[in-house]
CHARMM-style PDB file with segment names, atoms N, HN, CA, C and O in Angstrom:
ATOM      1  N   UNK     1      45.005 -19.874 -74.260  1.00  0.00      PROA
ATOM      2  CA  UNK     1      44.487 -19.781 -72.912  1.00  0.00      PROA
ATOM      3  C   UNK     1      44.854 -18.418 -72.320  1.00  0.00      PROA
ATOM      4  O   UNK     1      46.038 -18.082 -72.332  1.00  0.00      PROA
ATOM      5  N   UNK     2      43.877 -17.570 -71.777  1.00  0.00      PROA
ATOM      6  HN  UNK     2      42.915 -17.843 -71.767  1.00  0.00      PROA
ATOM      7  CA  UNK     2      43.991 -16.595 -71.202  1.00  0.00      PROA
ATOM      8  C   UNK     2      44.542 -16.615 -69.424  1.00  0.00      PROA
ATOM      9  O   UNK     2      44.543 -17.504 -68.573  1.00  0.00      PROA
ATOM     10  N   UNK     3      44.827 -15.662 -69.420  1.00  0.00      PROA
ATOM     11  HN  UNK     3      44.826 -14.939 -70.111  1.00  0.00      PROA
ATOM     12  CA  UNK     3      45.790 -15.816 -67.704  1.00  0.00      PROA
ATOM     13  C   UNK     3      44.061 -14.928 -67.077  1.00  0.00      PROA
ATOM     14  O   UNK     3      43.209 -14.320 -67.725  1.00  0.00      PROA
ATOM     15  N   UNK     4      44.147 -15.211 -65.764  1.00  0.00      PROA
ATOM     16  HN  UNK     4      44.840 -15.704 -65.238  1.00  0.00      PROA
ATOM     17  CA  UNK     4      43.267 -14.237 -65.105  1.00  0.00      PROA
ATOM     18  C   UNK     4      43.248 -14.566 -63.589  1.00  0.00      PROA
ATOM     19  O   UNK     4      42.861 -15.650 -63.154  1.00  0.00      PROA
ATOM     20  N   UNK     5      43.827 -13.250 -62.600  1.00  0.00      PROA
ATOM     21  HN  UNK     5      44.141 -12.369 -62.954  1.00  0.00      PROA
ATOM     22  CA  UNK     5      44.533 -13.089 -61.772  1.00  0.00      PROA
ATOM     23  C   UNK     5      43.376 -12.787 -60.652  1.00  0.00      PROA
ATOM     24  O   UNK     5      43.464 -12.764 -59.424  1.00  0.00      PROA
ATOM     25  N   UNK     6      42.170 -12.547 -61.588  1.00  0.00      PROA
ATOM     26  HN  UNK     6      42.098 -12.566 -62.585  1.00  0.00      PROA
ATOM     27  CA  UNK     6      40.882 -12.643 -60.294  1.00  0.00      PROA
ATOM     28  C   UNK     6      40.299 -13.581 -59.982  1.00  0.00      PROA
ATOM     29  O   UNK     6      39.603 -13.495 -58.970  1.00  0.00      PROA
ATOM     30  N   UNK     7      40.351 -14.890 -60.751  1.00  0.00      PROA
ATOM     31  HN  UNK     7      40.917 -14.960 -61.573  1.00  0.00      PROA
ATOM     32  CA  UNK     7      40.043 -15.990 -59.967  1.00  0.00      PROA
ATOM     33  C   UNK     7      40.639 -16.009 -58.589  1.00  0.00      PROA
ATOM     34  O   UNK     7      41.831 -15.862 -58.319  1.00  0.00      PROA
ATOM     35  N   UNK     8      39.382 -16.264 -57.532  1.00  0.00      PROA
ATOM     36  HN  UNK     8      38.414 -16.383 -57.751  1.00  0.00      PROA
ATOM     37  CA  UNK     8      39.564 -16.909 -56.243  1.00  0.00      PROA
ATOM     38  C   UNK     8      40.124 -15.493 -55.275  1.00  0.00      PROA
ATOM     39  O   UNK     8      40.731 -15.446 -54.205  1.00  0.00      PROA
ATOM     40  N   UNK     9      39.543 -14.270 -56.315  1.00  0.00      PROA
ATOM     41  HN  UNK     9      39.050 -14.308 -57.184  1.00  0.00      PROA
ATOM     42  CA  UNK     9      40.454 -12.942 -55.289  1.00  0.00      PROA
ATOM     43  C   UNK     9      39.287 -12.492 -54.304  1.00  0.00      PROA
ATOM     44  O   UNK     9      38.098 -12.646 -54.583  1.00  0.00      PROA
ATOM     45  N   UNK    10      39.798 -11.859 -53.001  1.00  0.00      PROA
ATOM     46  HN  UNK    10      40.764 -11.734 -52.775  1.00  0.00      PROA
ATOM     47  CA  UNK    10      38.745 -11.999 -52.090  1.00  0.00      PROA
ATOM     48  C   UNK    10      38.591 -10.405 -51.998  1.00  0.00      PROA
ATOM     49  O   UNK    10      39.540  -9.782 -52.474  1.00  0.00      PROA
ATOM     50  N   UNK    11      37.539  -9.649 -51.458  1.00  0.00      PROA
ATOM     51  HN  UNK    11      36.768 -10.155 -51.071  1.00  0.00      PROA
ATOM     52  CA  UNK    11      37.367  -8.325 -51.209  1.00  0.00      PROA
ATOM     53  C   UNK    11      38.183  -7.991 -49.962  1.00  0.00      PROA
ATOM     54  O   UNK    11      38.885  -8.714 -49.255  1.00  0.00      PROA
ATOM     55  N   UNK    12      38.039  -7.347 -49.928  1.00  0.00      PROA
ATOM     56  HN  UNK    12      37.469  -6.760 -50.503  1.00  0.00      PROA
ATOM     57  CA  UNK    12      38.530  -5.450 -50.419  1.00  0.00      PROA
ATOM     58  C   UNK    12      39.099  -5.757 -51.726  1.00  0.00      PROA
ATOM     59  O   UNK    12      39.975  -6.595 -51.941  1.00  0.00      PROA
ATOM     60  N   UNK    13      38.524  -5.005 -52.579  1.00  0.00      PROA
ATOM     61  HN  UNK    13      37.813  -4.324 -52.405  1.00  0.00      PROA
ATOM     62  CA  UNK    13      39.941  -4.792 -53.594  1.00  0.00      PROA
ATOM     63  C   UNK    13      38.915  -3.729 -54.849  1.00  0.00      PROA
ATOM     64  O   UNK    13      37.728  -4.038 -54.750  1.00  0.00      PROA
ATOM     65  N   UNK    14      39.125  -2.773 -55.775  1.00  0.00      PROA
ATOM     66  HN  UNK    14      40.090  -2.522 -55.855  1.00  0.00      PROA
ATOM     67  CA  UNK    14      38.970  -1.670 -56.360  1.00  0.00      PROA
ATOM     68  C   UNK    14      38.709  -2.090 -57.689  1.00  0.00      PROA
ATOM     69  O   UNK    14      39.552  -2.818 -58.214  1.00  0.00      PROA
ATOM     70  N   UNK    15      37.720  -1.774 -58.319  1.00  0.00      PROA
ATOM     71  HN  UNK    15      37.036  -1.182 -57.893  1.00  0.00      PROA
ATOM     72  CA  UNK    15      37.355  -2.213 -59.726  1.00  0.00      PROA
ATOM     73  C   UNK    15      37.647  -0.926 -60.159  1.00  0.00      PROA
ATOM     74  O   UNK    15      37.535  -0.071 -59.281  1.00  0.00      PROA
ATOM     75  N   UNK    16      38.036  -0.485 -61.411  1.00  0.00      PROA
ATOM     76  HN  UNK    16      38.127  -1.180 -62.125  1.00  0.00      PROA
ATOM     77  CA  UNK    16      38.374   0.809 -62.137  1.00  0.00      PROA
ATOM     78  C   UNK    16      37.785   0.410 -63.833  1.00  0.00      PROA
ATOM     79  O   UNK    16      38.268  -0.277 -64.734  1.00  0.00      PROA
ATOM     80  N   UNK    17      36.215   1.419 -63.676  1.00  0.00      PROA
ATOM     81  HN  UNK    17      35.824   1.977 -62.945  1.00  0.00      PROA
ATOM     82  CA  UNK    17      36.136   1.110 -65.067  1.00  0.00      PROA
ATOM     83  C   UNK    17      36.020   1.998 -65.815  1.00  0.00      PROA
ATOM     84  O   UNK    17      35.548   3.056 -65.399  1.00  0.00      PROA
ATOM     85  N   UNK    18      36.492   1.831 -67.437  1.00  0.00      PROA
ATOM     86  HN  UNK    18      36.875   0.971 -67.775  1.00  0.00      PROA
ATOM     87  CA  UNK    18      36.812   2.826 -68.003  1.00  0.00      PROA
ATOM     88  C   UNK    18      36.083   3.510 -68.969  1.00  0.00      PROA
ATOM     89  O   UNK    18      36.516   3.910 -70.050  1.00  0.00      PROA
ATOM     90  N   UNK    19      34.237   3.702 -68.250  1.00  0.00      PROA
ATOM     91  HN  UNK    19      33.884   3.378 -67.372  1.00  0.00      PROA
ATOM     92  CA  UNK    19      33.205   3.967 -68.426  1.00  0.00      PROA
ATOM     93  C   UNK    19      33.033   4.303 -70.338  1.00  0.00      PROA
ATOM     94  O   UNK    19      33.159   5.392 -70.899  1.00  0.00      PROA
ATOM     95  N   UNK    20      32.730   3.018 -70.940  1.00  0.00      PROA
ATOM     96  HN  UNK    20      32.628   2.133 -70.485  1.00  0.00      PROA
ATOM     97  CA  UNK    20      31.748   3.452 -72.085  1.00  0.00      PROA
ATOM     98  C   UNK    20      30.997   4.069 -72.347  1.00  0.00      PROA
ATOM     99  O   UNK    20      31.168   4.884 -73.254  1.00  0.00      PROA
ATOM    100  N   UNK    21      29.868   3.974 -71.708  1.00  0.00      PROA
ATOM    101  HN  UNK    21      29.729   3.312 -70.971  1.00  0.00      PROA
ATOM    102  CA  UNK    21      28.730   4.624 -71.635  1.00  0.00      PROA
ATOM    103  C   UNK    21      28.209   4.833 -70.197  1.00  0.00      PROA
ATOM    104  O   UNK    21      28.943   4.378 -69.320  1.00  0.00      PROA
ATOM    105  N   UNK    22      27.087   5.433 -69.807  1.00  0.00      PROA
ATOM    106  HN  UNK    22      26.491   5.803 -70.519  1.00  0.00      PROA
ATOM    107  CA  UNK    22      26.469   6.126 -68.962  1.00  0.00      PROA
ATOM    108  C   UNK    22      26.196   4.583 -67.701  1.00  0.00      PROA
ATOM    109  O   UNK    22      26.450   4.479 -66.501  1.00  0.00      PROA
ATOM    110  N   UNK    23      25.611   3.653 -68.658  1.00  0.00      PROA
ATOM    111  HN  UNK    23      25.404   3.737 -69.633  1.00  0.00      PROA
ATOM    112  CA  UNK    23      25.491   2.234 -67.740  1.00  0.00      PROA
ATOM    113  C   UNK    23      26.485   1.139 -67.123  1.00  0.00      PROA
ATOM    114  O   UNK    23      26.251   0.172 -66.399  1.00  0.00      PROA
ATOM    115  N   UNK    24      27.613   1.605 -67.637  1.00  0.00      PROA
ATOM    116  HN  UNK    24      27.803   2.390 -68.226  1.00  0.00      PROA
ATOM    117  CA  UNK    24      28.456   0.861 -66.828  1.00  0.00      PROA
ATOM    118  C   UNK    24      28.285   0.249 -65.863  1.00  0.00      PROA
ATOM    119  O   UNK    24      28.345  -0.978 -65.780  1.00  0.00      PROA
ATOM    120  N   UNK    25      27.878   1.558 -64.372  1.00  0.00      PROA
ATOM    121  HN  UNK    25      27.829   2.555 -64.439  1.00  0.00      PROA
ATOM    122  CA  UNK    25      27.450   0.927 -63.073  1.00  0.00      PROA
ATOM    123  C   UNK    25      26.456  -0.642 -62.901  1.00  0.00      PROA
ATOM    124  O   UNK    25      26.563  -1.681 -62.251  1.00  0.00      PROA
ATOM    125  N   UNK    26      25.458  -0.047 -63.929  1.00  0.00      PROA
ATOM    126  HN  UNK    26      25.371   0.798 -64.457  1.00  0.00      PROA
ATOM    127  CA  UNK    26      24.417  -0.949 -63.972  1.00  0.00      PROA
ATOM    128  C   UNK    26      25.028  -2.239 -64.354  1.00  0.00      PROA
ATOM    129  O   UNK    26      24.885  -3.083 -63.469  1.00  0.00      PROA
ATOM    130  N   UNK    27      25.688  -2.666 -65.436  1.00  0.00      PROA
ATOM    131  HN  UNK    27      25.804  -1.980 -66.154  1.00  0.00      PROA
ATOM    132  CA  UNK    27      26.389  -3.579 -65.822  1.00  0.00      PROA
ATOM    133  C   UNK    27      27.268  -4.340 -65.114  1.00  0.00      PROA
ATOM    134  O   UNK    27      27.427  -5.532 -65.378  1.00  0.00      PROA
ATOM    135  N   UNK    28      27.856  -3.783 -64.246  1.00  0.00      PROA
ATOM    136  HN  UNK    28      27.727  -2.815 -64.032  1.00  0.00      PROA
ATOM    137  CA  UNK    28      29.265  -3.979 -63.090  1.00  0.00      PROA
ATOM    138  C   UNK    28      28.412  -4.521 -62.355  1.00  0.00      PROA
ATOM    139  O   UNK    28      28.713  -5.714 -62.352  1.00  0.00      PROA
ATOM    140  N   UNK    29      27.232  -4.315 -61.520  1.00  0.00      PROA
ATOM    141  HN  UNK    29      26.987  -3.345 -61.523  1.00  0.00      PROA
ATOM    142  CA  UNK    29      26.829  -4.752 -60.528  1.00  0.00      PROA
ATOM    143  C   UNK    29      26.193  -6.284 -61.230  1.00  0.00      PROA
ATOM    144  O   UNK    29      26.263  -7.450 -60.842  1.00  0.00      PROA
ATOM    145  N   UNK    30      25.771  -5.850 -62.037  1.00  0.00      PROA
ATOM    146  HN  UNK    30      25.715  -4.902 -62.352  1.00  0.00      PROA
ATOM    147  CA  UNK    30      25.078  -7.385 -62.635  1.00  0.00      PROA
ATOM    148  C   UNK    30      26.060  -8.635 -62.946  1.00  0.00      PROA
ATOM    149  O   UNK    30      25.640  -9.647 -63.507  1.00  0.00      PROA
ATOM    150  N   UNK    31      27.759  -8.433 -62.422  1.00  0.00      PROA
ATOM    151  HN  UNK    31      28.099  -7.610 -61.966  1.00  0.00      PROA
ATOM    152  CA  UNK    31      28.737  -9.778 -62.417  1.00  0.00      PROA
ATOM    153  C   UNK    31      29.040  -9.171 -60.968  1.00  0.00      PROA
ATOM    154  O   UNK    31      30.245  -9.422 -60.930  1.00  0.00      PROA
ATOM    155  N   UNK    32      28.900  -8.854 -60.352  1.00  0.00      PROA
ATOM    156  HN  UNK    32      27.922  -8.650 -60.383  1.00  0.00      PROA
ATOM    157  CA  UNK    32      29.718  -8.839 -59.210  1.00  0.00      PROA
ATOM    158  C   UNK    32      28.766  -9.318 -57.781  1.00  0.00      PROA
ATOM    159  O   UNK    32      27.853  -8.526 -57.545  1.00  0.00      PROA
ATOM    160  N   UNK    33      28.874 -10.514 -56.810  1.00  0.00      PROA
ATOM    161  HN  UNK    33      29.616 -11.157 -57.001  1.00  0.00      PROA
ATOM    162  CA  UNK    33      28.187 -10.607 -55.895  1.00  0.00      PROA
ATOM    163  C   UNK    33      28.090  -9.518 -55.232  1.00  0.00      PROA
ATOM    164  O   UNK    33      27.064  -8.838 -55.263  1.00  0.00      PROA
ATOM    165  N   UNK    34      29.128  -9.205 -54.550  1.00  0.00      PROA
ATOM    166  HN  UNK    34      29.962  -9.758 -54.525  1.00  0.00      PROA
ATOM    167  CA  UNK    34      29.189  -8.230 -53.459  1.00  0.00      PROA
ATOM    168  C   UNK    34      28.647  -7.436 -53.531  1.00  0.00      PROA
ATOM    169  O   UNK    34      27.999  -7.274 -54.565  1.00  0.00      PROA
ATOM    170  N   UNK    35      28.577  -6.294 -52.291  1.00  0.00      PROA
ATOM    171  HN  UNK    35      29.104  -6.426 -51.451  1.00  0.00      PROA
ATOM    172  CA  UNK    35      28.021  -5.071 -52.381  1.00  0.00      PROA
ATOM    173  C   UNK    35      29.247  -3.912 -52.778  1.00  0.00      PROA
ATOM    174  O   UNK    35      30.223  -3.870 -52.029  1.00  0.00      PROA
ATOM    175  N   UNK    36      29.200  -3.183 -53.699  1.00  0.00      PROA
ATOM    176  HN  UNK    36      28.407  -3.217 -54.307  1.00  0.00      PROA
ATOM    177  CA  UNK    36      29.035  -1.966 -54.578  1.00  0.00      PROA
ATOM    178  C   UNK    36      29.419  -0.616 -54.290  1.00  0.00      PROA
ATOM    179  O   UNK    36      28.399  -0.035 -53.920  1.00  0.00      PROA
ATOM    180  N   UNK    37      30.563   0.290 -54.282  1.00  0.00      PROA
ATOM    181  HN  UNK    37      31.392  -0.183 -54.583  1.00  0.00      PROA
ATOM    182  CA  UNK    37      30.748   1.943 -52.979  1.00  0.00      PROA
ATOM    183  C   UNK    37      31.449   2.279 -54.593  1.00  0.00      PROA
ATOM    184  O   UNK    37      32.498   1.987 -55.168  1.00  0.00      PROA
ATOM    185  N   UNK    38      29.995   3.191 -54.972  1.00  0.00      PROA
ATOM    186  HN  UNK    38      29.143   3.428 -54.505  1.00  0.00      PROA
ATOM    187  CA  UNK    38      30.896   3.956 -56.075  1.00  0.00      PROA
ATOM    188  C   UNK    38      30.680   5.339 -55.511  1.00  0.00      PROA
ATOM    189  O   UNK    38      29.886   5.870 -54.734  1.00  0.00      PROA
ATOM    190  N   UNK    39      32.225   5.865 -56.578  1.00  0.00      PROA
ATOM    191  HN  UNK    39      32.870   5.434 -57.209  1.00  0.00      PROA
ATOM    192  CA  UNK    39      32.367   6.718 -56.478  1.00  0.00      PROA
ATOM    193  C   UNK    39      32.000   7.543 -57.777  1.00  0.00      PROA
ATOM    194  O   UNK    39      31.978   7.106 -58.927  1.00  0.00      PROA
ATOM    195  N   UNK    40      31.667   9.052 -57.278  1.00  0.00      PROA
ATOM    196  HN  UNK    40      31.684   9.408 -56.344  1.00  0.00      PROA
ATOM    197  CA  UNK    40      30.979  10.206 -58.362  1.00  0.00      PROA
ATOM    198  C   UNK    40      31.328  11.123 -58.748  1.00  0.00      PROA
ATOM    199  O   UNK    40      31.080  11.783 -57.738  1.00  0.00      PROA
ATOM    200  N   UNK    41      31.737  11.821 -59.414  1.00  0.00      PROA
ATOM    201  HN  UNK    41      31.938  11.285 -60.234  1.00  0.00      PROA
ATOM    202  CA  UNK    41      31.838  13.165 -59.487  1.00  0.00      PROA
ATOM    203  C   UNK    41      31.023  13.826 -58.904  1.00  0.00      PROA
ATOM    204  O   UNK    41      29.882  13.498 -58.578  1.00  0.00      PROA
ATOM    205  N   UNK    42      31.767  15.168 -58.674  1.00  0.00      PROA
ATOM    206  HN  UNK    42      32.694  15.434 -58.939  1.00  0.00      PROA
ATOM    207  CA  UNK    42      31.250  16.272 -58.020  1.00  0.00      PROA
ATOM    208  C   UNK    42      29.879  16.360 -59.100  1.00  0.00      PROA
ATOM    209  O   UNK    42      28.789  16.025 -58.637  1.00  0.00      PROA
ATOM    210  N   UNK    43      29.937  16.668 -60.068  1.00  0.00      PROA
ATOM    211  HN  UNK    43      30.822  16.940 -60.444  1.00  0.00      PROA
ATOM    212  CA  UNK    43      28.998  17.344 -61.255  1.00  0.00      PROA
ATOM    213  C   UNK    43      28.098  17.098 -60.779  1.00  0.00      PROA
ATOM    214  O   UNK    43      27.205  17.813 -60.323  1.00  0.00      PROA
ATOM    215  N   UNK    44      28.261  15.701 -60.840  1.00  0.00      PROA
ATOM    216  HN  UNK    44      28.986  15.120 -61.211  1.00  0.00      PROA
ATOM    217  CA  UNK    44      26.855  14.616 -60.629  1.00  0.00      PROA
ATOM    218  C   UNK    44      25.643  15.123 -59.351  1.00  0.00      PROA
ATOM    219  O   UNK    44      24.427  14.939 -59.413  1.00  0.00      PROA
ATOM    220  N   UNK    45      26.326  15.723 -58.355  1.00  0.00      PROA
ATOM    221  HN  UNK    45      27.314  15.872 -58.305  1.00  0.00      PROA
ATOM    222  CA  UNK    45      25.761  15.443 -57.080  1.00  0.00      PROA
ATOM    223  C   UNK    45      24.684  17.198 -57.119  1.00  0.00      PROA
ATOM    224  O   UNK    45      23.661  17.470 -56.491  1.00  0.00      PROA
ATOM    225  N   UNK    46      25.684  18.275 -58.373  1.00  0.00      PROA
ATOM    226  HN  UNK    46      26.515  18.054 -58.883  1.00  0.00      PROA
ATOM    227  CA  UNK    46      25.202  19.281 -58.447  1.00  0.00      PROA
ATOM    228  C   UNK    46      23.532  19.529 -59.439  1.00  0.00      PROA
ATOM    229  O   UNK    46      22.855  20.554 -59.367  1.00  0.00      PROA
ATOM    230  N   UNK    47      23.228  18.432 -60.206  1.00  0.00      PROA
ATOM    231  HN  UNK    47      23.779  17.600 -60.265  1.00  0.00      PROA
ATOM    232  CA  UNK    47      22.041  18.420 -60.995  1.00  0.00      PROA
ATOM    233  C   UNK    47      20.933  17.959 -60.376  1.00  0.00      PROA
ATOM    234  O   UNK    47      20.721  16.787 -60.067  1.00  0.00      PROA
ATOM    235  N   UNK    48      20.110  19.045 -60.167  1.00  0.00      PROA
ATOM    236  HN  UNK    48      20.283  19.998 -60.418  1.00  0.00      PROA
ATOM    237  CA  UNK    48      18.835  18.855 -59.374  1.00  0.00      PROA
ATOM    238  C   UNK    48      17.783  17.353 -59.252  1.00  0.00      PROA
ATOM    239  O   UNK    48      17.227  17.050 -58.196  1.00  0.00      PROA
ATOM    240  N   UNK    49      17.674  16.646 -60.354  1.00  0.00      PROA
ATOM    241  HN  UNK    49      18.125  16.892 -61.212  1.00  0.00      PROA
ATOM    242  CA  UNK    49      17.547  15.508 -60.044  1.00  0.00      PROA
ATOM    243  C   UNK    49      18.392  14.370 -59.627  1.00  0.00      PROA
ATOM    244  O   UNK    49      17.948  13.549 -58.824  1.00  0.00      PROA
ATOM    245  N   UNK    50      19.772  14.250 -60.198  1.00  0.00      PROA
ATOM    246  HN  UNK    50      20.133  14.916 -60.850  1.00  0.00      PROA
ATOM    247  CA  UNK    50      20.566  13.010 -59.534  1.00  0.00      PROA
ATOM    248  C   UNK    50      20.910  12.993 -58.568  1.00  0.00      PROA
ATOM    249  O   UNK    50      21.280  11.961 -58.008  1.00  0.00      PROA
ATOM    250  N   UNK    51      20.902  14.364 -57.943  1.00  0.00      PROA
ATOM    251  HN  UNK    51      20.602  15.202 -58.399  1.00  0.00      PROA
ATOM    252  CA  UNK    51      21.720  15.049 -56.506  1.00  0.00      PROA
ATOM    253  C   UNK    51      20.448  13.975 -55.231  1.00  0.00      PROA
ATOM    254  O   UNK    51      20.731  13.669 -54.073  1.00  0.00      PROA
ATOM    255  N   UNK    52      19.200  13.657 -55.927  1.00  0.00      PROA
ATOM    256  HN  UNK    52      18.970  13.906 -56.867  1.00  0.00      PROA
ATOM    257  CA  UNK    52      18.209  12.910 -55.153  1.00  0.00      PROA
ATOM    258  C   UNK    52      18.092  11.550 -55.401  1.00  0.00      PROA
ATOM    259  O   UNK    52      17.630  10.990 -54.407  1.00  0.00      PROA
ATOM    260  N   UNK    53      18.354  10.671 -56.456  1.00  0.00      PROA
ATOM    261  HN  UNK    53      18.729  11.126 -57.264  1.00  0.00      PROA
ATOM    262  CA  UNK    53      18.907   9.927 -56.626  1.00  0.00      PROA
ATOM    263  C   UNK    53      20.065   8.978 -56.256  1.00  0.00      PROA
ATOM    264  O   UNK    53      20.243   7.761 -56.208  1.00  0.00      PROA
ATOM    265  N   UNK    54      20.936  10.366 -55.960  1.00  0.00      PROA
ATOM    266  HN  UNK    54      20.791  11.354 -55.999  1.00  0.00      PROA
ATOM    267  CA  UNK    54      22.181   9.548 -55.665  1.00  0.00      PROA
ATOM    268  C   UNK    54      22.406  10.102 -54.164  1.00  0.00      PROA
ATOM    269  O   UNK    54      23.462  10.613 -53.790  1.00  0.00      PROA
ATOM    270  N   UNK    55      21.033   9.893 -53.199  1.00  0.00      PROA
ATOM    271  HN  UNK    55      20.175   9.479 -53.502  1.00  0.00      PROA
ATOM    272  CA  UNK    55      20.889  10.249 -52.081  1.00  0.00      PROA
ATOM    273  C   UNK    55      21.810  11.561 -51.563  1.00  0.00      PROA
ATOM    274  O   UNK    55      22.536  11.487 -50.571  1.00  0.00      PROA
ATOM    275  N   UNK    56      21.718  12.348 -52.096  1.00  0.00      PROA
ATOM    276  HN  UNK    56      21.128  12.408 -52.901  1.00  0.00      PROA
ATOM    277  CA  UNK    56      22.529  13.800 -51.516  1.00  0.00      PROA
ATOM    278  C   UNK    56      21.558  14.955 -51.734  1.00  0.00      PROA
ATOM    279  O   UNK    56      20.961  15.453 -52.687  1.00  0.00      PROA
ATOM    280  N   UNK    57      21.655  15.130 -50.581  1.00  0.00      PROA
ATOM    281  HN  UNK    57      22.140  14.725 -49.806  1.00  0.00      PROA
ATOM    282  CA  UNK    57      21.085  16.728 -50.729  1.00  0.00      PROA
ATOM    283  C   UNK    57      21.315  17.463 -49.508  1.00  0.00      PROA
ATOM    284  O   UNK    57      21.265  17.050 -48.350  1.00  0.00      PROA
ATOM    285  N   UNK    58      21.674  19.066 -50.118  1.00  0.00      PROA
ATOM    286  HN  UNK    58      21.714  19.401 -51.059  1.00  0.00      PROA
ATOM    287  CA  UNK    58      22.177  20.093 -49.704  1.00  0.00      PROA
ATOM    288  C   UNK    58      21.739  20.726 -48.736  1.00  0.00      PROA
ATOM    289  OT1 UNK    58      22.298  21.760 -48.370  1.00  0.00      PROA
TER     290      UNK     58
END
């Protein structure tokens, strides 16, 4: 039997994942009810298409 310390845990609280691949996000949101505040790298926000995507622009 496994222990697991998130049963019944309520929000606020910080998911940290330790990104496999590129979809992670996508994946995370698909178990989690709540709503979602990720965070990005800088890089990200500098490439002419994601910078619109990931609603930012300069």
């Amino acid at each position: 039997m496994e222990r697991n310390d998130t049963v019944g845990l309520k929000p606020p609280y910080v998911i940290i994942a330790n990104h496999v691949n590129n979809w992670d996000p996508l994946f995370l949101n698909c178990y989690i009810d709540e709503p979602v505040c990720y965070i990005a790298g800088e890089p990200l926000f500098r490439h002419p298409l994601l910078k619109h995507v990931l609603n930012y622009d300069t």
